[in-house]
C-alpha positions in Angstrom: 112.9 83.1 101.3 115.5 83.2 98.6 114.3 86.5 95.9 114.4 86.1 92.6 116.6 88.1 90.4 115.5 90.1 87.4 118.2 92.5 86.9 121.9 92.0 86.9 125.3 94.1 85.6 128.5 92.5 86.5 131.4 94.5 85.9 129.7 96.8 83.1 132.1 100.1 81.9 130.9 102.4 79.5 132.5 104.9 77.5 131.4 108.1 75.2 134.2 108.5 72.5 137.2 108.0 74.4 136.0 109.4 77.8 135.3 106.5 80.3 132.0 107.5 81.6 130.7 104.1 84.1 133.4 101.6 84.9 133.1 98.1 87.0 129.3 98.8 87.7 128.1 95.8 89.8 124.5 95.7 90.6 121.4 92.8 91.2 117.7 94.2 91.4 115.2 91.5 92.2 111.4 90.5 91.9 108.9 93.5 94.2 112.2 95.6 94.5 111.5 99.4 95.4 114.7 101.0 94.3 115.7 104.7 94.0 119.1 105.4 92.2 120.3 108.9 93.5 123.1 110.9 92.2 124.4 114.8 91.1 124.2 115.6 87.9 126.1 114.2 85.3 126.6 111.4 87.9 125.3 108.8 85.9 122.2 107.6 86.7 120.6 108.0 83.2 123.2 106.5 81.6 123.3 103.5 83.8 119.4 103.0 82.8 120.0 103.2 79.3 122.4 100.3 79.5 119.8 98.2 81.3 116.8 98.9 78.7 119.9 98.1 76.2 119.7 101.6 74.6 123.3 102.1 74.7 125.5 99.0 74.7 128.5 98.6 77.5 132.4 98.8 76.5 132.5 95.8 79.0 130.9 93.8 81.2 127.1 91.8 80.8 124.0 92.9 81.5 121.0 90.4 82.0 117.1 91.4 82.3 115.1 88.5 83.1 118.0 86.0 82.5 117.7 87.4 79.1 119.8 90.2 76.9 118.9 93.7 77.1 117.0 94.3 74.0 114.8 90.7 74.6 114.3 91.4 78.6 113.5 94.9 78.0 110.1 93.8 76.8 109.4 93.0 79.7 109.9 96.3 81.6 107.6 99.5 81.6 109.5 102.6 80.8 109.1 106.0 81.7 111.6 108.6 79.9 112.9 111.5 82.0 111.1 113.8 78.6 108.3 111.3 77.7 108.1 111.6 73.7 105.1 113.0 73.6 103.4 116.3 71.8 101.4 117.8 75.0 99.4 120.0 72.4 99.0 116.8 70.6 94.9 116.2 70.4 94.5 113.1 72.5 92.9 112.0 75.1 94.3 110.4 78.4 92.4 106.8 77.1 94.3 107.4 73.8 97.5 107.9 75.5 97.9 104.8 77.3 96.0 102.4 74.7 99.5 103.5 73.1 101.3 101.3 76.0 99.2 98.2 73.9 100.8 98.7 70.8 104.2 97.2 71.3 102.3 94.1 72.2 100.3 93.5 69.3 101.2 92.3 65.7 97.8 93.5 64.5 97.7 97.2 65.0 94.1 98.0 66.3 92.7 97.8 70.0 90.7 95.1 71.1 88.1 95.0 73.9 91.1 93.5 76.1 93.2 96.4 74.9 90.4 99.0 76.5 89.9 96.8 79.5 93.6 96.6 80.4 93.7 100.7 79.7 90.9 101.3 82.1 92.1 99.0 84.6 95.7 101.2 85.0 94.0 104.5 84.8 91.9 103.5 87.8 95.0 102.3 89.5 97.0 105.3 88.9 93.9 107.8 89.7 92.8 109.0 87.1 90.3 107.2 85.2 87.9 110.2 85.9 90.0 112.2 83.1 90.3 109.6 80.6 88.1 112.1 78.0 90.3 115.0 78.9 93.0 116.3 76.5 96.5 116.0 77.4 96.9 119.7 77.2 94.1 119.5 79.7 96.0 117.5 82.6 98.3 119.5 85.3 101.9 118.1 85.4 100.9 115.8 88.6 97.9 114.5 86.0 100.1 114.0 83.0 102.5 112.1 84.9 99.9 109.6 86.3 99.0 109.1 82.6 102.2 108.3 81.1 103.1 105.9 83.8 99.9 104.1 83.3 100.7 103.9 79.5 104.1 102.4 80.9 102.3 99.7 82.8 99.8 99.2 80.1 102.5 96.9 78.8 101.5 94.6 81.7 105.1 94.9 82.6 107.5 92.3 85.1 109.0 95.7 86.1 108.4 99.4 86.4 111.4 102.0 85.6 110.9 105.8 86.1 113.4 108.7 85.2 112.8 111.8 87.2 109.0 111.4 87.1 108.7 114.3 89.6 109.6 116.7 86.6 106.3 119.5 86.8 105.0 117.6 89.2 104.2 120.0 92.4 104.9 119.1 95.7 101.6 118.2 96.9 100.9 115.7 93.9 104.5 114.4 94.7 103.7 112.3 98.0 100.5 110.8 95.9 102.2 110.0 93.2 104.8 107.8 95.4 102.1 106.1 97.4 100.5 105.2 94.3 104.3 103.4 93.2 104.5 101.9 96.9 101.5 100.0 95.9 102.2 99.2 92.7 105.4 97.6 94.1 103.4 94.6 95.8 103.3 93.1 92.4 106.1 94.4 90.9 109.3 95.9 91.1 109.8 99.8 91.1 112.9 101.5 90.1 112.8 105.6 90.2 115.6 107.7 89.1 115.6 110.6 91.1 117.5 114.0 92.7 114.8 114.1 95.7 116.5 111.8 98.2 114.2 112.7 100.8 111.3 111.2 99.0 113.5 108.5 97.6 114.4 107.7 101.0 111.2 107.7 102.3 109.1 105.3 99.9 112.2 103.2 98.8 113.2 100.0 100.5 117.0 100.7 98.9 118.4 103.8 97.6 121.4 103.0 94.8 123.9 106.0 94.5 125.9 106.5 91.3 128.4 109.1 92.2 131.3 109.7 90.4 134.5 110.3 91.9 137.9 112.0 92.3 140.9 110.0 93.9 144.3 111.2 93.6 143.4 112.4 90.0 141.9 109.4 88.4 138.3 109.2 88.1 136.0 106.3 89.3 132.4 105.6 89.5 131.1 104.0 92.8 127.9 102.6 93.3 126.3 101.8 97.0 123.2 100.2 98.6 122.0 101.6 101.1 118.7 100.8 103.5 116.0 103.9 102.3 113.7 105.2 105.1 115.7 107.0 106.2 118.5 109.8 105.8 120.9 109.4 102.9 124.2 111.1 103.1 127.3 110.3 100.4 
């Protein structure tokens, strides 16, 4: 059964100032993908993202979302910041936070009774519809992070992207969280930036790697596909 594509860079470079940063990045995500993208720091993997959601724009190369351009597909993709934008000691409640998630889809800016319904119906599937009168400030870092990324899918998005979202997030809320993803991902498609490849490995169906390297002096970026469950080694 032939999968259809939502996300595709052919031959994308990026630079910062005259430092070559990403070059000839070639990469297709489809529909109900579960994809981690693994790399060291520095490596990339933000960057690469960025590009995608059309937050930065490539020195070469085209990048499609959706058959679509960057800044027009990217409406159709839930987005989760590696440092959400969000005051924690801001007085709001975990309802309030993702009836933000509507927003961007409204011309009119108040919240209907569709609005609440949709809110409700991703707090329940993220867990935590039991806090939605608790205060932000309230939530443990597991808590929080189930809250922003049901403000993400709030959007009723095609696609799901995640950077780092095990930051403050303890290891015994980290296993939940990605079961939660796993079944979130039969409807649509997952992609987690992440250093954890263990985790990645385990919940992923593939694991991208952006790893920049050193060849006889000249520096390249490289990215591979690999099969996740499994152990990743690069």
């Amino acid at each position: 059964m032939t999968r259809k594509e939502i996300i595709s860079l052919e031959n994308v470079s990026f630079s910062y100032s005259s430092q070559s940063f990403l070059e000839n990045i070639n990469l297709k995500i489809f529909e109900k993908d579960f994809i981690g993208i693994a790399g060291p720091n520095g490596g990339g993997k933000t960057t690469l993202i960025k590009l995608i959601l059309g937050l930065l724009k490539p020195k070469s190369g085209k990048i499609t979302l959706f058959g679509k351009s960057p800044k027009k597909g990217r409406q159709e993709i839930g987005y989760l910041s590696q440092y959400e934008n969000v005051d924690l000691d801001f007085p709001a409640t975990a309802m309030e936070i993702v009836l933000l998630g509507r927003i961007e889809k409204k011309l009119i800016k108040f919240f209907s009774e569709r609005d609440r319904k949709i809110a409700e119906k991703f707090l329940k599937k993220m867990g935590v519809w039991d806090l939605r009168e608790r205060k932000l400030n309230e939530l443990s870092g597991g808590e929080k992070q189930r809250v922003f990324i049901a403000k993400a899918l709030a959007t009723e998005p095609r696609a799901l992207i995640l950077d780092e979202p095990l930051s403050n997030v303890d290891v015994g809320a980290r296993e939940e969280l990605f079961k939660l993803l796993k079944e979130l991902n039969k409807s649509i498609a997952i992609i987690v930036v992440d250093h954890n490849l263990e985790i990645l490995s385990k919940y992923s169906k593939e694991i991208v790697c952006v790893n920049k390297c050193v060849e006889k002096g000249a520096k390249y970026h490289e990215i591979a596909r690999v099969h996740g469950k499994g152990k990743v080694m690069y």
